[in-house]
C-alpha positions in Angstrom: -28.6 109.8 11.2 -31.0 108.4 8.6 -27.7 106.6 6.8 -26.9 105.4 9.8 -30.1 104.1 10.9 -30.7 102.6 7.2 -27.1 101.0 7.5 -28.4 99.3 10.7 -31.6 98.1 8.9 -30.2 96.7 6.0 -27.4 94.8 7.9 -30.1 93.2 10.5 -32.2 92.2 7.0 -29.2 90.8 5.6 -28.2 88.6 8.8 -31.7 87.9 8.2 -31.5 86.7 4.4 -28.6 84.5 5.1 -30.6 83.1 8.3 -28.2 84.1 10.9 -29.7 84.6 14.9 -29.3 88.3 16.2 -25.8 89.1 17.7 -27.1 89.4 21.4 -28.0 85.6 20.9 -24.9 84.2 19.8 -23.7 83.8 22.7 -24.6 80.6 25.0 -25.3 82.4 28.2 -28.4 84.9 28.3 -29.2 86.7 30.6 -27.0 84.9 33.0 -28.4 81.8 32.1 -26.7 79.1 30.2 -28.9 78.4 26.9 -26.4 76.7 24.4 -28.5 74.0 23.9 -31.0 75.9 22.9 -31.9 76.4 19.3 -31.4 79.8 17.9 -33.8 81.7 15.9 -33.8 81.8 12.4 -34.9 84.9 10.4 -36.7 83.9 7.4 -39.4 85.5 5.1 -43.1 83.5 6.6 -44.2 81.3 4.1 -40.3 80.0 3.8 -40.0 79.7 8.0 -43.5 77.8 8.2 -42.1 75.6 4.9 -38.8 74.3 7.0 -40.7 73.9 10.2 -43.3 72.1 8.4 -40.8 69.9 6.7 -39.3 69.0 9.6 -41.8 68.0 11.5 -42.8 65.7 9.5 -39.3 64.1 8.8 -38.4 63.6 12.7 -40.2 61.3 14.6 -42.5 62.7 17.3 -42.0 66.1 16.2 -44.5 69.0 16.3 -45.2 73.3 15.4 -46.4 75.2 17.8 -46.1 79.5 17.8 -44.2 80.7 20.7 -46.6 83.3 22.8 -45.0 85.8 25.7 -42.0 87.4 26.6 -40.2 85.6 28.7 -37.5 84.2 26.3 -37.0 87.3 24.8 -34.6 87.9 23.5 -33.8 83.8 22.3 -36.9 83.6 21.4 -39.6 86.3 20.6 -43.2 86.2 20.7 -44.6 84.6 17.2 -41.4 82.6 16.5 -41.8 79.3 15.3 -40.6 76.2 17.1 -40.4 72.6 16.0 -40.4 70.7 19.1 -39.7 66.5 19.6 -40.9 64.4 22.6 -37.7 63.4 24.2 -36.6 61.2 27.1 -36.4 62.9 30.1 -33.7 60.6 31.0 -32.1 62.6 28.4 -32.2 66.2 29.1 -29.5 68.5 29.1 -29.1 72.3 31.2 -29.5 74.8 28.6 -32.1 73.5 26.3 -35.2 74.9 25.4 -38.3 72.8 27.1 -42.0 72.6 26.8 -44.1 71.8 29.8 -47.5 71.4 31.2 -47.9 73.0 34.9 -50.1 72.2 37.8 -53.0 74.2 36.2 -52.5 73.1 33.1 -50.3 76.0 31.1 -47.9 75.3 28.5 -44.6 77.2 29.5 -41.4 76.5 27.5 -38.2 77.9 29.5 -34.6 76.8 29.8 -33.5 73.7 31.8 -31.0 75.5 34.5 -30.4 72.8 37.0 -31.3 69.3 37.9 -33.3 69.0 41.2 -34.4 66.3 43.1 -37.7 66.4 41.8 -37.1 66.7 38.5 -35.2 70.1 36.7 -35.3 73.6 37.2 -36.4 75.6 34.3 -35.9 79.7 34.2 -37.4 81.7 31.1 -34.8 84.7 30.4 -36.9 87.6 31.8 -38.1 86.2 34.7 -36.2 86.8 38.5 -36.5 83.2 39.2 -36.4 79.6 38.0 -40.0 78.4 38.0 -41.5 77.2 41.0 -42.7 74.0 39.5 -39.8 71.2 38.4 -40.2 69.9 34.4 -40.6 66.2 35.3 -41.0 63.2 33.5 -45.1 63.6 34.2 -45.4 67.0 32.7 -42.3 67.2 30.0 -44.4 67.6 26.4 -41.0 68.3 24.4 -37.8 70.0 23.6 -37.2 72.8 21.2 -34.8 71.0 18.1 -35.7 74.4 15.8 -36.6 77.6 15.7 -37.6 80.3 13.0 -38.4 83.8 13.4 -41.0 85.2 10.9 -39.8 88.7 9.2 -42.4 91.3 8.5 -43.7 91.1 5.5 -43.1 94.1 3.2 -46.8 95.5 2.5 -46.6 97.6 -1.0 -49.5 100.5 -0.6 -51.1 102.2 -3.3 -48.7 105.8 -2.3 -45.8 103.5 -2.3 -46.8 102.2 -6.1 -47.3 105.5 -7.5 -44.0 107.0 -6.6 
């Protein structure tokens, strides 16, 4: 049992080293819901994921960081990943990418574009039962997800581990 479980450690750190998504997000539909627009997660050591978001940021116009917070994308994205976001036309917006919008009291939500509506598009995070109430309109559209980097634990040496 412990090879095993060792064997299945080692494997998800190495898909990790090389900076490859986890398996269950390869795929473009989560969940039921189409997300291949959507940016997959990149598993990098901190400092290094905070360096390439940083980077390119600054190198694409109208591009910001922010820390992704909740569950609700799980398992695209997980809470503390790092996502380099672009303001973006809405004329432009495409089913299955990765949004970030303002709602009628003001929260930031980022969820997945699942269908254009009337009054704007339909957005659904991964967990939830049901698209959002509240369309992603032109008014309340603050960006798109271009990138996305999920920061590995980082390995803490302790005085017992030193001394063996």
């Amino acid at each position: 049992m412990f090879r095993r479980a060792t064997s299945a450690l080692i494997a998800l750190l190495f898909g990790a080293v090389l900076g490859k998504a986890a398996p269950e997000t390869d795929d473009p539909w989560i969940r039921g819901v189409f997300t291949g627009k959507s940016p997959r997660a990149v598993a990098l050591a901190e400092t290094e994921a905070w360096q390439r978001a940083s980077l390119m940021a600054e190198r694409t116009p109208d591009a910001f960081v922010l820390i992704g917070a909740g569950r609700s994308m799980q398992p695209l994205y997980a809470p503390g990943t790092i996502l380099v976001l672009q303001k973006f036309p809405f004329e432009l917006l495409e089913r299955g990418q990765t949004v970030l919008y303002r709602n009628h009291v003001r929260k930031i939500v980022a969820h997945v574009l699942v269908a254009p509506a009337r009054d704007g598009w339909r957005a659904a995070g991964l967990n939830n039962p049901q698209h959002d109430f509240e369309p992603v309109s032109p008014d309340n559209l603050v960006g798109v997800v271009i990138a996305a980097y999920q920061p590995l634990p980082t390995p803490r040496l302790t005085l017992a581990a030193l001394n063996r």
